[in-house]
GUKOL-281355 format. One record per residue: residue number from 1; residue in three letters; x, y, z of N, C-alpha, C in turn. Coordinates in Angstrom, 3 decimals. Each point is the difference from the previous one (the first is absolute). Last residue first. Layout:
# residues N
R   n res    neast   nnorth      nup   caeast  canorth     caup    ceast   cnorth      cup
R NUM ala        X        Y        Z        X        Y        Z        X        Y        Z
...
This chain:
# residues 70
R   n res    neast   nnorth      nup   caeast  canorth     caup    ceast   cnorth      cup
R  70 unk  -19.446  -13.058  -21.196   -0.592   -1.114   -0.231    0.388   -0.635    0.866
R  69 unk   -0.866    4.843    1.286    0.919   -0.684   -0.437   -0.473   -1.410   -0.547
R  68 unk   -2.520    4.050    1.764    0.287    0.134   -1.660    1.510   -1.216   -0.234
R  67 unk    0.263    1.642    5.044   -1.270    0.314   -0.773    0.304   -0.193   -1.365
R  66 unk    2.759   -2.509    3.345    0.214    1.323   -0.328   -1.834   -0.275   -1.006
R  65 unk    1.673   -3.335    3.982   -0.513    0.109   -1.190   -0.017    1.510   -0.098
R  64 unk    3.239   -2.076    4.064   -1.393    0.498   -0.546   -0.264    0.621   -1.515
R  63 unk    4.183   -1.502    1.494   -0.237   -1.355    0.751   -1.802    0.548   -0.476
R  62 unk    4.415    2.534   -2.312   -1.004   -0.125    0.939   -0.706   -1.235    0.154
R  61 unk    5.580    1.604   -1.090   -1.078   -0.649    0.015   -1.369    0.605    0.649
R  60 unk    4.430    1.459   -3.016   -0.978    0.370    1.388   -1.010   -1.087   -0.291
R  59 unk    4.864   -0.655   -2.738   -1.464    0.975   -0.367   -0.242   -0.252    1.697
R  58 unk    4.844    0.732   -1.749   -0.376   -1.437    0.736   -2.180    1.224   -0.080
R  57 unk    4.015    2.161   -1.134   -0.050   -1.362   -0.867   -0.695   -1.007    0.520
R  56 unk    1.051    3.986    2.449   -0.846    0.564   -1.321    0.078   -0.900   -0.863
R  55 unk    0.780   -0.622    5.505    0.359   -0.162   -1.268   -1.127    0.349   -1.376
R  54 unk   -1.004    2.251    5.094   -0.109   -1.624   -0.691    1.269    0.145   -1.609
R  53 unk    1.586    1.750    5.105   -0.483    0.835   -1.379   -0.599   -1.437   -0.957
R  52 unk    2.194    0.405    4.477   -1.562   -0.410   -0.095   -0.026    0.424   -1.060
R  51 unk    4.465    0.756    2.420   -0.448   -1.343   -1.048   -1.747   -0.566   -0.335
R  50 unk    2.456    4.421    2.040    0.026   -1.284    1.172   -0.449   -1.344   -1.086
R  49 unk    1.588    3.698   -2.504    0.488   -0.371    1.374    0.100   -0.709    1.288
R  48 unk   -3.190    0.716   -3.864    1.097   -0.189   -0.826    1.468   -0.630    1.525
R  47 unk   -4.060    2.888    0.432   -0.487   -1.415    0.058    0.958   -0.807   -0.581
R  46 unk    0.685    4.534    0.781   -0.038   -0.876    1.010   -0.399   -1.106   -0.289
R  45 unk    0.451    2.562   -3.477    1.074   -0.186    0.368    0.317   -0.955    1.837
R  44 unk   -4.545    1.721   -2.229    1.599   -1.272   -0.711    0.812   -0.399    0.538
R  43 unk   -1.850    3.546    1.322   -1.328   -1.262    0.206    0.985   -1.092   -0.407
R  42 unk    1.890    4.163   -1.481    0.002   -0.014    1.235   -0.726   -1.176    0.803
R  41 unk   -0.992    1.330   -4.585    1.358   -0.879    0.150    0.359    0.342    1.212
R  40 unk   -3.922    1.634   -0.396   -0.149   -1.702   -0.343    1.298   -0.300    0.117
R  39 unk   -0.441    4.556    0.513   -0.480   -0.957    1.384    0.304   -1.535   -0.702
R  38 unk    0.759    3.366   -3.032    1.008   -0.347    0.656   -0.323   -0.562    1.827
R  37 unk   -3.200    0.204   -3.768    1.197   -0.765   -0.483    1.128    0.039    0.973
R  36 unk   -3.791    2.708    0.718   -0.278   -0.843    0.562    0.597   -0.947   -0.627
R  35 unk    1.948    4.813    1.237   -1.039   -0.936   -1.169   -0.197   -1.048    0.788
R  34 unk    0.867    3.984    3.472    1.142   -0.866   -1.256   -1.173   -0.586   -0.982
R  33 unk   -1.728    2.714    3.063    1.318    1.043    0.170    0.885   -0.839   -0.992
R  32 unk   -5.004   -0.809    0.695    0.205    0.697   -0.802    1.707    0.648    0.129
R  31 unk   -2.794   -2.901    2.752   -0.188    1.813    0.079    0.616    0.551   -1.003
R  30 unk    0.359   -4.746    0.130   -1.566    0.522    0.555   -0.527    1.325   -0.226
R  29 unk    4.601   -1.826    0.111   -1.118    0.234   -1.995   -0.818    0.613    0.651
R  28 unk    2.391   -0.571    3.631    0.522    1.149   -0.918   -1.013   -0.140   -1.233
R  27 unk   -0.634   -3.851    2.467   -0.483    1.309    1.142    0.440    1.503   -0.659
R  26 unk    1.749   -4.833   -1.633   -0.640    0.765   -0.365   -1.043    1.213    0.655
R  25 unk    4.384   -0.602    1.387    0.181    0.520   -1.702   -1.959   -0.429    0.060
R  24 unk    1.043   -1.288    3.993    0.157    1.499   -0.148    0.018    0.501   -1.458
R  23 unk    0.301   -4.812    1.031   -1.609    0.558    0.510    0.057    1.369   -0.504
R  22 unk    3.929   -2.192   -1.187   -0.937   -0.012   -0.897   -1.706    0.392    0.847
R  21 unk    4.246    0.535    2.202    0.121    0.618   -1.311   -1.555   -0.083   -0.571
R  20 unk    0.415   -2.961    3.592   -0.154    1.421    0.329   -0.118    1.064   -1.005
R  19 unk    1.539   -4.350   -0.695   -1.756    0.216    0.176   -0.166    1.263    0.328
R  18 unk    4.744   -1.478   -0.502   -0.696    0.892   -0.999   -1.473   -0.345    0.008
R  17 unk    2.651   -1.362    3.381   -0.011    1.323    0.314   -0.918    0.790   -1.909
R  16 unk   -0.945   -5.013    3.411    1.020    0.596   -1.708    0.194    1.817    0.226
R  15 unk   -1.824   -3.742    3.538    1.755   -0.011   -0.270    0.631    1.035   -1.324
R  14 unk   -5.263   -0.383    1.921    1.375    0.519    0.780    1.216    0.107   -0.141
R  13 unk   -3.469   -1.876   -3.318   -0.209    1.686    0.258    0.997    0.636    1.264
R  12 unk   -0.029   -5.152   -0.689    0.441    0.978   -1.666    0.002    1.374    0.534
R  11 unk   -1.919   -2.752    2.699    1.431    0.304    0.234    0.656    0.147   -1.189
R  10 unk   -5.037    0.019    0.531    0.738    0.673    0.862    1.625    0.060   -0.033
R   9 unk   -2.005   -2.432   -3.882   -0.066    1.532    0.038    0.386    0.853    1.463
R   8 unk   -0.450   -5.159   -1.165    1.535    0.631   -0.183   -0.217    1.502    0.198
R   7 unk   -4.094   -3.217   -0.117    1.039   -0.008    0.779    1.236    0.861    0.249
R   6 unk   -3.180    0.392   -3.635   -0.426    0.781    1.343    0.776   -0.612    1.117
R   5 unk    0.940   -2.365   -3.864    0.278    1.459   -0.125   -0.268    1.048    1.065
R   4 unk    0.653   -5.129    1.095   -1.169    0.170   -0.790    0.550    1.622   -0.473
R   3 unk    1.974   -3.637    3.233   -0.934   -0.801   -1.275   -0.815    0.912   -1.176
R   2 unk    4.332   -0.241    4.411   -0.663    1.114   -0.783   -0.940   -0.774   -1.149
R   1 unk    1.816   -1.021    5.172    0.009   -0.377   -1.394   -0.803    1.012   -0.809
């Protein structure tokens, strides 16, 4: 059973071929051979693929008090 994000990542990272893309694109920013826009949409694009991408309509929760918050 999968309950948690760190669940799914070993067999996310074996079955997808674009993790690979996206480790190596960013290993290229790193050094400077692509931007680091075209790693992200490479990041994307895997997270998009295996379905972990959080929705950009839905806010992030934290469960711990942010500094300066009421």
């Amino acid at each position: 059973m999968i309950a948690t994000l760190s669940d799914r990542i070993p067999a996310v990272m074996a079955s997808a071929p674009s993790y690979g893309t996206a480790v190596k694109a960013c290993g290229a920013a790193r050094s400077g051979e692509i931007s680091a826009e075209s790693a992200r949409d490479a990041l994307v694009n895997f997270a998009v693929t295996v379905g972990i991408l959080w929705p950009a309509d839905q806010p992030t929760v934290s469960v711990k008090p942010v500094s300066g918050a009421a």
